[in-house]
C-alpha positions as CSV (number, residue, x, y, z in Angstrom):
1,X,0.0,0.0,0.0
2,X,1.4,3.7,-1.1
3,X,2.1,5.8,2.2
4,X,0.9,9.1,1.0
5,X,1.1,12.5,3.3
6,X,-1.1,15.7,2.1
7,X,1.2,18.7,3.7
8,X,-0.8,21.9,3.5
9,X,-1.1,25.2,5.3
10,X,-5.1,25.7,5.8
11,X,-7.5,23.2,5.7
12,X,-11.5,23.5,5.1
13,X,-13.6,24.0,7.6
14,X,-10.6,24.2,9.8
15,X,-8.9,27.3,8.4
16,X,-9.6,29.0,5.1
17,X,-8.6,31.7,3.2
18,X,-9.0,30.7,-0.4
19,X,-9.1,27.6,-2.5
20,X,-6.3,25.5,-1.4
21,X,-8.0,24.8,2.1
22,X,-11.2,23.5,0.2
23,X,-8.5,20.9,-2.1
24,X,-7.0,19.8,0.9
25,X,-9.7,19.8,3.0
26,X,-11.7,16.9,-0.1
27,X,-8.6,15.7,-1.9
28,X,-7.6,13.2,1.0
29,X,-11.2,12.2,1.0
30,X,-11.5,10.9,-2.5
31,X,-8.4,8.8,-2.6
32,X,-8.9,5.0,-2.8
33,X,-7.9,3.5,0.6
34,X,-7.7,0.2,-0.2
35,X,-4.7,1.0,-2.6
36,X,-3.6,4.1,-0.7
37,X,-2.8,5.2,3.0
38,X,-3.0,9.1,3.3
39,X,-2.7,11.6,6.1
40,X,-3.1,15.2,5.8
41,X,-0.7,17.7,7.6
42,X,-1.1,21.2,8.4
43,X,-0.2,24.0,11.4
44,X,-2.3,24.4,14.5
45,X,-3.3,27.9,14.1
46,X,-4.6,29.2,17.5
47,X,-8.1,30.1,15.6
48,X,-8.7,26.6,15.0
49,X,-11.3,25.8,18.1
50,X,-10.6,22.7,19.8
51,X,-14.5,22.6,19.6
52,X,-14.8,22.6,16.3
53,X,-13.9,19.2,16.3
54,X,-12.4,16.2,18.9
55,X,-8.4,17.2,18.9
56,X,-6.9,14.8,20.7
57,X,-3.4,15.7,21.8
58,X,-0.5,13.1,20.9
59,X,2.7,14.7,22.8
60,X,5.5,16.5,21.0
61,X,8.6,15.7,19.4
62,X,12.0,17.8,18.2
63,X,12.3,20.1,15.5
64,X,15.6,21.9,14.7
65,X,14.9,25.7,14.2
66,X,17.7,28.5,13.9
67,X,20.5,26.0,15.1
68,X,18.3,24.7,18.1
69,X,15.7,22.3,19.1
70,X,12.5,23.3,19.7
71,X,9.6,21.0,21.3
72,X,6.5,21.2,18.5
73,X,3.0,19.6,19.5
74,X,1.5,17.1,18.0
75,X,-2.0,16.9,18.1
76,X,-4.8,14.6,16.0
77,X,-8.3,14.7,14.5
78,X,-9.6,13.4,11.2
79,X,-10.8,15.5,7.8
80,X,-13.8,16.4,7.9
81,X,-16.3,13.9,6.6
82,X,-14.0,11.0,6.5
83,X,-11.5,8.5,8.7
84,X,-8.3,10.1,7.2
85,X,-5.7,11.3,9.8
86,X,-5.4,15.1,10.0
87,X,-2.2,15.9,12.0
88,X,-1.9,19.4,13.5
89,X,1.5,20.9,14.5
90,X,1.9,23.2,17.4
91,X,4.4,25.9,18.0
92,X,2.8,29.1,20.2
93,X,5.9,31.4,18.8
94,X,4.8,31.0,15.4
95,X,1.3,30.2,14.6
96,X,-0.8,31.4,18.0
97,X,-1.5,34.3,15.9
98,X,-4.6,36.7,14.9
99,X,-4.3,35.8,11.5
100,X,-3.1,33.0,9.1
101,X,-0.5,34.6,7.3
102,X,-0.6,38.1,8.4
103,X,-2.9,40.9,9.8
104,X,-4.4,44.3,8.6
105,X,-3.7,43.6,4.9
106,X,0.4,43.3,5.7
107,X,2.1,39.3,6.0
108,X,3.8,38.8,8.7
109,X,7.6,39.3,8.6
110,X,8.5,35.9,9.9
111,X,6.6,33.9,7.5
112,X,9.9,32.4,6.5
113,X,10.2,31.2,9.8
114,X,6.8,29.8,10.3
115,X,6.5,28.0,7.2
116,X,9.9,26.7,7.3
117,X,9.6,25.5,10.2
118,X,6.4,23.8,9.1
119,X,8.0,22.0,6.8
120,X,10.7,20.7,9.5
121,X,8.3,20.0,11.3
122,X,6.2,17.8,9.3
123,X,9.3,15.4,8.3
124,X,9.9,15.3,12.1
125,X,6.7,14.1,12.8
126,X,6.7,11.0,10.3
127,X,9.9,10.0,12.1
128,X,8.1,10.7,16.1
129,X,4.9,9.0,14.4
130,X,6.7,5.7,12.9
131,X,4.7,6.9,9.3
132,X,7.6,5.9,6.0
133,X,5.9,8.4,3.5
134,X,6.4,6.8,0.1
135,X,5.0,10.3,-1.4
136,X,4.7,13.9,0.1
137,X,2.0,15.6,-2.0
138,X,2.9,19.6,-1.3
139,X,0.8,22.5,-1.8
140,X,1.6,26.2,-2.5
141,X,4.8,27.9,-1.6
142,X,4.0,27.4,2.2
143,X,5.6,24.0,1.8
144,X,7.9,24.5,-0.9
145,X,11.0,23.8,1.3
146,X,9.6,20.4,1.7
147,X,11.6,18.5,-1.7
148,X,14.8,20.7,-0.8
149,X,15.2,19.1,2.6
150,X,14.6,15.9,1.0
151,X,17.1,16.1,-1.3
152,X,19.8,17.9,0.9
153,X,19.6,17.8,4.5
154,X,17.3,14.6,4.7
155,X,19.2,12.8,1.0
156,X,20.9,10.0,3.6
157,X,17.3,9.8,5.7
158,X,16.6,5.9,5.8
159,X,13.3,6.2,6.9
160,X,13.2,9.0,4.0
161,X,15.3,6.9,1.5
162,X,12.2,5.9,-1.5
163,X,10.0,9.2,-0.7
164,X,9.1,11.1,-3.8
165,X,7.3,14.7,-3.6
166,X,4.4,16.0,-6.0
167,X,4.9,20.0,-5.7
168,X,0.8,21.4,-6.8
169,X,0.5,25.2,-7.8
170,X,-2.5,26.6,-6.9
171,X,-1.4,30.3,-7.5
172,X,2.0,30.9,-9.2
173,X,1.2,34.6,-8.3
174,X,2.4,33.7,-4.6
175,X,6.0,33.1,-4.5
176,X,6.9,33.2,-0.6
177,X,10.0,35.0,-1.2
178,X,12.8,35.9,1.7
179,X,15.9,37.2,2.1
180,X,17.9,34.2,1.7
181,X,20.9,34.8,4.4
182,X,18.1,34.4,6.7
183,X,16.9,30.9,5.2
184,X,19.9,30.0,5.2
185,X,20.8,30.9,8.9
186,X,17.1,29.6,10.0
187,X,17.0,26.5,8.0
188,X,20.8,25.1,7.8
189,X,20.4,24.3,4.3
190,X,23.9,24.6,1.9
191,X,24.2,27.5,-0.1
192,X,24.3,25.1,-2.9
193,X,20.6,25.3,-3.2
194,X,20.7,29.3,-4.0
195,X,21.1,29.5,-7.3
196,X,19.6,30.1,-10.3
197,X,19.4,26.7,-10.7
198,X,17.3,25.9,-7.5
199,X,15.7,28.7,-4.8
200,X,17.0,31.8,-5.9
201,X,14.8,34.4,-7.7
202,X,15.1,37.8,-8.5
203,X,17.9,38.2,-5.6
204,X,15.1,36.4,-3.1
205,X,14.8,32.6,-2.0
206,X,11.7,31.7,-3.4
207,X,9.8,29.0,-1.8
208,X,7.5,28.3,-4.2
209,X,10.3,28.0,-7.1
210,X,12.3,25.6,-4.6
211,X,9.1,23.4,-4.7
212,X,8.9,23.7,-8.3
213,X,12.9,23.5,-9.1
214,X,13.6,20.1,-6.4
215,X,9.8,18.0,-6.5
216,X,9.9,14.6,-8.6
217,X,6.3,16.0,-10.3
218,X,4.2,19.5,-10.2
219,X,0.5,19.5,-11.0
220,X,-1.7,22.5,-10.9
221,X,-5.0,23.0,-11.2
222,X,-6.5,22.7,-14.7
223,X,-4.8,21.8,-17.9
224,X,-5.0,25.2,-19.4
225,X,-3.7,26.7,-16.5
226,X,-0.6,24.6,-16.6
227,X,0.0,25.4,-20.8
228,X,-1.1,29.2,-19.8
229,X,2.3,29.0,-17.2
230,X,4.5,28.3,-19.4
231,X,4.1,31.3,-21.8
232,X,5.4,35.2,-20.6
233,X,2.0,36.4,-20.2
234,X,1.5,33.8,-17.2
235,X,4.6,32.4,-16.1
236,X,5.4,35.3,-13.7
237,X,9.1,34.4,-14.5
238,X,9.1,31.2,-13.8
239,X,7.9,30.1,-17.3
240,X,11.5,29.0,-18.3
241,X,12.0,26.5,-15.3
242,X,8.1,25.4,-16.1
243,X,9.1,24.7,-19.7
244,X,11.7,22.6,-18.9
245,X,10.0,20.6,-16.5
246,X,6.6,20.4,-19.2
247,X,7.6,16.5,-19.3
248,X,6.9,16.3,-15.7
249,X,4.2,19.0,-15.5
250,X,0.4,18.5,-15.8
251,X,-3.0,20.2,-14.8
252,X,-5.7,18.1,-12.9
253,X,-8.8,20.1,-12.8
254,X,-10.0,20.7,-8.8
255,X,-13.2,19.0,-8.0
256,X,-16.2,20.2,-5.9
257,X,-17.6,18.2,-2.5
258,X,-21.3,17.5,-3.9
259,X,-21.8,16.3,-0.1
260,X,-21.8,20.6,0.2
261,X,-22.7,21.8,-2.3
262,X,-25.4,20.3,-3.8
263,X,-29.2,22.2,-4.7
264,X,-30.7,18.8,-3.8
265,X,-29.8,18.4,0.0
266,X,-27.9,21.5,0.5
267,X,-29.7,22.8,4.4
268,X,-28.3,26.3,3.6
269,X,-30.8,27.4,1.1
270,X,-34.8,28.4,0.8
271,X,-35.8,25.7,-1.0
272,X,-33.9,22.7,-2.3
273,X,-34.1,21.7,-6.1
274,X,-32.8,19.7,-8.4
275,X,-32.3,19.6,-12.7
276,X,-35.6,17.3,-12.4
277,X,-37.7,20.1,-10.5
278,X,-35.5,22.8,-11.7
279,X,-38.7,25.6,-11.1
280,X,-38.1,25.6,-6.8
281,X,-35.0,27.7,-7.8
282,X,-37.2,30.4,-8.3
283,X,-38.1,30.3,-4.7
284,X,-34.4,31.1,-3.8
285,X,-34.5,33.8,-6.3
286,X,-37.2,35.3,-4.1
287,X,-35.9,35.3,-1.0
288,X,-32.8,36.5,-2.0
289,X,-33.8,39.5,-3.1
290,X,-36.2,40.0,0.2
291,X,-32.8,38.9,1.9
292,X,-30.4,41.9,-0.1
293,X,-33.7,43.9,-0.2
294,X,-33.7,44.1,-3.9
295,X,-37.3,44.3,-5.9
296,X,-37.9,40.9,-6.8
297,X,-40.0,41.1,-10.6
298,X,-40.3,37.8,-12.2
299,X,-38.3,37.6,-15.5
300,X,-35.6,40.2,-14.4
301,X,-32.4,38.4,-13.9
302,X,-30.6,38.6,-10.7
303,X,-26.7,38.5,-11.4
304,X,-24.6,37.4,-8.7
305,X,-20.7,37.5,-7.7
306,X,-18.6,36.2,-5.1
307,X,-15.3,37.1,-5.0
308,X,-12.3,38.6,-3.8
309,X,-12.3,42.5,-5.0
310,X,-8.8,42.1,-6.9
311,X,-7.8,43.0,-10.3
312,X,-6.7,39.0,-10.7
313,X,-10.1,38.5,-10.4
314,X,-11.3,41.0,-13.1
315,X,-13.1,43.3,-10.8
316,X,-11.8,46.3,-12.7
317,X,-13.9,44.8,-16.0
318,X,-16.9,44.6,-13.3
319,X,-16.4,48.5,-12.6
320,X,-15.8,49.4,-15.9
321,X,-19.5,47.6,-17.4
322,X,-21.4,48.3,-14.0
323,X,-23.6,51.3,-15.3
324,X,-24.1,50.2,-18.6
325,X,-25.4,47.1,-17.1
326,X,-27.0,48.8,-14.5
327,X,-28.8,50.8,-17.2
328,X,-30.8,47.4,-18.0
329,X,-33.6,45.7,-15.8
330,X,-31.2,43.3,-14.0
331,X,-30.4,43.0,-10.1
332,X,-26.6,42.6,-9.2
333,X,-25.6,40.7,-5.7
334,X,-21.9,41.2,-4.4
335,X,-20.1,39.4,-1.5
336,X,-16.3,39.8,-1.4
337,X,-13.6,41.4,0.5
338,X,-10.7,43.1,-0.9
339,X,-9.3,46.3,-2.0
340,X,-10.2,49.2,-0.5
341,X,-10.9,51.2,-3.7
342,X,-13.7,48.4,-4.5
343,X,-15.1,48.7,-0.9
344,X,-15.6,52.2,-1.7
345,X,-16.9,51.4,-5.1
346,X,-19.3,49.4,-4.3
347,X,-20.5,51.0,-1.4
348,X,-21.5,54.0,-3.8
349,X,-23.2,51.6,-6.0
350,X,-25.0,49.8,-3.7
351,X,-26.9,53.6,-2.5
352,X,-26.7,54.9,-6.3
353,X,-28.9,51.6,-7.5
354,X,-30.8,50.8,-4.2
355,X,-33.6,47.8,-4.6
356,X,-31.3,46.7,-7.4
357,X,-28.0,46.5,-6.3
358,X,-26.8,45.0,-2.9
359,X,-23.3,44.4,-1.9
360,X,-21.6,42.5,1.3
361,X,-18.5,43.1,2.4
362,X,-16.3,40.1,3.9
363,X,-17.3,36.4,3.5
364,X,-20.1,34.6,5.0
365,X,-20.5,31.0,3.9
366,X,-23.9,30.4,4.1
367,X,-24.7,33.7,2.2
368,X,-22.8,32.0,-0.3
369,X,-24.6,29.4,-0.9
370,X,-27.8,31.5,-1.2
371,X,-25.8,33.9,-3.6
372,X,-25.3,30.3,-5.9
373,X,-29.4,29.0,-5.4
374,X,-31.1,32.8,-5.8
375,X,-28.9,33.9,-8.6
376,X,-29.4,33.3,-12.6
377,X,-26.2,33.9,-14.1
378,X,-22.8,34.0,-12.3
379,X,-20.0,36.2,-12.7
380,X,-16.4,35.2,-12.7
381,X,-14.1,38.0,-16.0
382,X,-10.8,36.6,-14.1
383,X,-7.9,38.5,-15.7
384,X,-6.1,34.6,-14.8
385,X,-8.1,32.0,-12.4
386,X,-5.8,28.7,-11.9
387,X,-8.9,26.6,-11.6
388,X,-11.7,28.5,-9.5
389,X,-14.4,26.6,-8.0
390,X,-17.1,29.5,-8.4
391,X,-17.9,28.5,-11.5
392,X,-18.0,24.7,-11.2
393,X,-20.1,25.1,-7.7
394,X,-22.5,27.6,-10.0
395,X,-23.2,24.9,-12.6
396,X,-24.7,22.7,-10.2
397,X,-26.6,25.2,-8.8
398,X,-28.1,26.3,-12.4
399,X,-26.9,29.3,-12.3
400,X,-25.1,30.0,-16.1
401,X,-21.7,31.3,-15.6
402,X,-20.1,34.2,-17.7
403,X,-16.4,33.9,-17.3
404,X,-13.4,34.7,-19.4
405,X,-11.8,32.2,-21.6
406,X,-8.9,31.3,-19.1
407,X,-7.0,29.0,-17.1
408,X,-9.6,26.4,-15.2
409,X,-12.5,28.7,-16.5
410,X,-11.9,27.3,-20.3
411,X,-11.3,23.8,-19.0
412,X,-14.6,23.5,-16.9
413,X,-17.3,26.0,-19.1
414,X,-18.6,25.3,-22.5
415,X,-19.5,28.2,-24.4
416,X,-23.1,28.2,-25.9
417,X,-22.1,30.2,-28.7
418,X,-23.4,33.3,-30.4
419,X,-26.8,33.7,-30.1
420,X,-27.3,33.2,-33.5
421,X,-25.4,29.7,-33.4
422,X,-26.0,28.3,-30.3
423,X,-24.3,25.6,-29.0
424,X,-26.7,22.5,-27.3
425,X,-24.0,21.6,-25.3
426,X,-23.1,25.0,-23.6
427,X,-23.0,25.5,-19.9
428,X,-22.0,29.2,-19.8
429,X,-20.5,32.0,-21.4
430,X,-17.2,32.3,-22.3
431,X,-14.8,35.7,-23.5
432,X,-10.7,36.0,-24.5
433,X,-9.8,39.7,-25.0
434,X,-9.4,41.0,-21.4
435,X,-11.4,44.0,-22.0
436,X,-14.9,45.6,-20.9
437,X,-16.2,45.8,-23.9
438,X,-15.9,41.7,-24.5
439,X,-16.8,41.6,-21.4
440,X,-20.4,43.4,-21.3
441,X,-20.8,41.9,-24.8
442,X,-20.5,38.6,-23.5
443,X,-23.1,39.4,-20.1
444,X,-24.9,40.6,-23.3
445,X,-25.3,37.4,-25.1
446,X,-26.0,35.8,-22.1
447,X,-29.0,38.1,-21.1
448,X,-30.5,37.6,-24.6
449,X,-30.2,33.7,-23.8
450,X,-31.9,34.4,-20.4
451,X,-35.1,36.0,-22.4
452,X,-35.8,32.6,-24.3
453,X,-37.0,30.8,-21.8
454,X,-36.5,27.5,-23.6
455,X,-33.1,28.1,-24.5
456,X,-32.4,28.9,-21.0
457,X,-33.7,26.3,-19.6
458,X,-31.5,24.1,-21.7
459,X,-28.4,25.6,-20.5
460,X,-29.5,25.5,-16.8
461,X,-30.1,21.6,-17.3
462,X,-26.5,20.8,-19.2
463,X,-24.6,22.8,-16.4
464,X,-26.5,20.7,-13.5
465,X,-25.5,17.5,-15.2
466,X,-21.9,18.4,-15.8
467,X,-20.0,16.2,-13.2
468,X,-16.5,18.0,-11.5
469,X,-16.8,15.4,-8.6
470,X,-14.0,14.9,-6.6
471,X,-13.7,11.3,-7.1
472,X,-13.1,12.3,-11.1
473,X,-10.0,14.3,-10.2
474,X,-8.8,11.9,-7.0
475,X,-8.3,9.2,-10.0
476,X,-5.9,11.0,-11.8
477,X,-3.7,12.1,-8.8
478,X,-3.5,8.5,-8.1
479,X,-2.3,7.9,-11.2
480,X,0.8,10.4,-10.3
481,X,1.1,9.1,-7.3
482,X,1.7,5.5,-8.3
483,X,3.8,6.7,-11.3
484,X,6.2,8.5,-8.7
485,X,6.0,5.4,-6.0
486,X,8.3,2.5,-5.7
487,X,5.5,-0.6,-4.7
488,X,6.5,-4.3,-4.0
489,X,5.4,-4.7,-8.0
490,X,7.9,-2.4,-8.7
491,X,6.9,1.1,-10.1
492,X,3.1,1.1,-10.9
C-alpha cells in the first residue's frame, strides 16, 4: 500500500482563506484506501477551536529551528467527513496568531520562519509517528521547502530513502520569497541550493520555485492553466523553469464536495431543487432578493458575484461595465472582501442603485450558498483564475456562468455560442480579449439567452448534469502518485 502525506497550510472548515483549504480539505477524501494510505498535515493555528472538532493531543517531538531544538506539538483529528488522519502541528511562537499569514492587509515578517519551520516539522513528525511516506504531496509555496530538505539535508534519511514529492501550484502569483541569508541561517540548508538553478529568484529565496525547481512532479489546477504557465504572459518568470519541466508538469482540474454543495440536499438554502424540479429555484431567487432587499420582478435576472475584489479576479472589468449594465432591468448581488478602492466602489453603488444592487463586504459561507441557489447567471471576468471553484459550484446550482476564456474557466465551461449559433451543449458563457467591452458583450449574449426561456432552460439543465466530482480528479492524482511510488510490483 502507497504511504501518502497531504502537507498543507489551511484546511477546510478548519482554516480558510482561499481555495487551497477547500483541495486539501476533499482531496484526501476521495483517494482509494484500499490502494492508498494518506494523512493530511497542516499547522495548529490558534483560531482553530478545539470545539470545532475532537483534537486529541498526541505529545510533542524535536524540531531543529535556527540552530536549536525546539519542542512542536502534535495533536490529532480526522478530515472532515472521512476516517483520514489530520495531523496538526503546534508551536505558540509562530502560529498562535490573529491571522493566518498576516494581519491588517500586511504578512507577517516571519513567515519564512513559520513555514519553514512547518515544513521541519512535518518530516519530524513522520519520524516521532513511525509513518515511511512513500509520497509527500505539497501545496503552495508554504511548503515549498519540503523537496529541498529531502534532497539535501534529509538525501541520507533511511526512513526517507524511496520518498518522492508532487509539488501542486494553486497560484503561481504567490511566491513566498525571503531574504535568503536568513533561510539559510534559519534552515541550515547549503548554499548550494541558491542558485539560479534551484531557490534563488530575482535576488530572493523563493519557496515556491524551490518546490517547483527540487519536486519529482508538479500538477496545478486545470490543464490550461498549466499550458497558460509556461508562456510570458502567465509564467510570472518562472515560465522557463516550467518549460523545462513540461515533461513532468500537468493540470488536474479541482473538484467540488457534492456532499456541500449540492441544490438537492444543501440545508443552507430556501428551497432545495434539483435539474428534475429545476422551477423551486425560483423560490431562492425570491428570497434572496427579500434577503439583499432588492425588488424581486419575475423575469428580471438577478446577477450574482462572489469574490475577492482584486484585479486578478477581473473586478476592474466589473467597474468598468457596472452602469451600462446597471442601465438594464437586472439585479446585481456582491459578496467579497478586498481592496479598498472596490469597498468604496461598491459601497456607492449599492446607494446609487438601491432595490437593485446590494453588496456585502467580507465572506459569509452560508450567504454564499444563497448567492449560488437565488442567482441566474454567475459572474467570474478573471484576468487569470488557476482553476476556480465559483464556476463549477455555479453549474450545479443552475446558475449560467459568464467567465473569461482562461485557465480552469476554459477547462470546466462550454461556451453556448453566439446567439445566433447556439451551442446544445453549452454550460456558460465564455470571452478571451481582457477588456470591458468583451466583457459586457459577453453578459450581453447571455441576457439575450436568459429572455428565451426554452433556450435557457436548456443551458441550466447541461450545467447541472456536468460532473467535477472529486472522485473524477482523485483518479488522476492516483495515477501520479503510483507513477512517482516505488511498490513491491515495482513502479506502478
Amino acid at each position: 500500500m502507497i504511504k501518502v502525506v497531504v502537507a498543507a497550510s489551511e484546511m477546510a472548515p478548519f482554516v480558510k482563506t482561499g481555495g487551497l483549504a477547500d483541495v486539501s480539505g476533499a482531496l484526501p477524501k476521495y483517494i482509494n484506501r484500499d490502494k492508498f494510505e494518506v494523512i493530511a498535515v497542516i499547522p495548529y493555528y490558534s483560531s482553530i477551536k478545539s470545539d470545532s472538532s475532537e483534537i486529541e493531543y498526541i505529545g510533542t517531538f524535536s524540531v531543529p529551528d535556527s540552530g536549536a531544538s525546539v519542542k512542536c506539538g502534535l495533536f490529532k483529528t480526522t478530515v472532515q467527513g472521512s476516517s483520514v488522519p489530520l495531523y496538526l502541528l503546534r508551536y505558540g511562537p509562530y502560529f498562535d496568531r490573529g491571522g493566518i499569514y498576516g494581519e491588517e492587509g500586511a504578512d507577517y515578517d516571519d513567515n519564512d520562519r513559520r513555514f519553514s519551520f512547518f515544513c521541519r516539522g512535518l518530516l519530524e513528525m513522520c519520524r516521532a509517528i513511525g509513518f515511511v511516506p512513500d509520497l509527500i504531496h505539497c501545496n503552495d509555496w508554504q511548503t515549498g521547502l519540503i523537496p529541498v530538505f529531502l534532497k539535501t539535508l534529509y538525501s541520507g534519511d533511511l526512513l526517507f530513502s524511496s520518498t518522492s514529492t508532487l509539488f501542486t501550484i494553486h497560484n503561481l502569483a504567490f511566491h513566498g520569497s525571503f531574504d535568503p541569508e536568513r533561510i539559510i541561517s534559519i534552515t541550515g540548508l547549503p548554499w548550494s541550493v541558491y542558485s539560479m538553478y534551484g531557490a534563488e529568484f530575482y535576488g530572493g529565496f523563493s519557496f515556491l520555485k524551490s518546490g517547483l525547481y527540487f519536486a519529482d512532479y508538479i500538477s496545478t489546477v486545470s490543464r490550461r492553466y498549466s499550458e497558460e504557465i509556461q508562456s510570458e504572459e502567465y509564467g510570472m518568470g518562472l515560465q522557463g523553469l516550467l518549460r523545462s519541466r513540461r515533461g513532468t508538469l500537468t493540470g488536474i482540474v479541482n473538484g467540488v464536495d457534492y456532499h456541500v454543495w449540492d441544490p438537492e440536499t444543501d440545508q443552507m438554502i430556501s428551497a432545495n431543487y434539483s435539474c428534475d424540479d429545476i422551477d423551486k429555484k425560483r423560490v431562492n431567487t425570491e428570497e434572496l432578493c427579500r434577503e439583499c432587499v432588492l425588488e424581486y420582478k419575475k423575469g428580471v435576472p438577478v446577477i450574482g458575484m462572489i469574490t475577492r475584489l482584486t484585479e486578478q479576479k477581473g473586478i476592474d472589468l466589473v467597474a468598468g461595465i457596472i452602469d451600462r449594465l446597471m442601465m438594464k432591468d437586472v439585479r446585481f448581488v456582491l459578496l467579497g472582501t478586498g481592496d479598498e478602492y472596490y469597498h468604496s466602489l461598491f459601497s456607492a453603488l449599492k446607494e446609487k442603485y438601491s432595490g437593485r444592487f446590494h453588496v456585502t463586504l467580507g465572506f459569509d459561507e452560508k450567504f454564499s450558498h444563497r448567492i449560488y441557489a437565488g442567482s441566474d447567471i454567475f459572474l467570474m471576468p478573471s484576468r487569470f483564475e488557476p482553476c476556480g471553484l465559483g464556476q463549477i459550484i455555479s453549474l450545479r446550482y443552475g446558475t449560467i456562468p459568464v467567465a473569461r476564456e482562461t485557465g480552469g474557466l476554459a477547462d470546466t465551461i462550454t461556451d453556448y455560442g453566439p446567439a445566433d449559433k447556439p451551442d446544445a451543449c453549452g454550460t456558460g458563457f465564455l470571452f478571451k480579449e481582457y477588456s470591458s467591452d468583451a466583457f459586457y458583450e459577453c453578459v450581453e449574449r447571455s441576457l439575450e439567452v436568459y429572455r428565451d426561456n426554452g433556450k435557457w432552460r436548456g443551458v441550466m439543465s447541461n450545467a447541472m448534469k456536468a460532473d467535477f466530482s472529486w472522485r473524477s480528479s482523485a483518479i488522476e492524482y492516483e495515477k501520479i502518485y503510483r507513477k512517482l511510488c516505488v511498490t513491491s510490483e515495482g513502479i506502478s
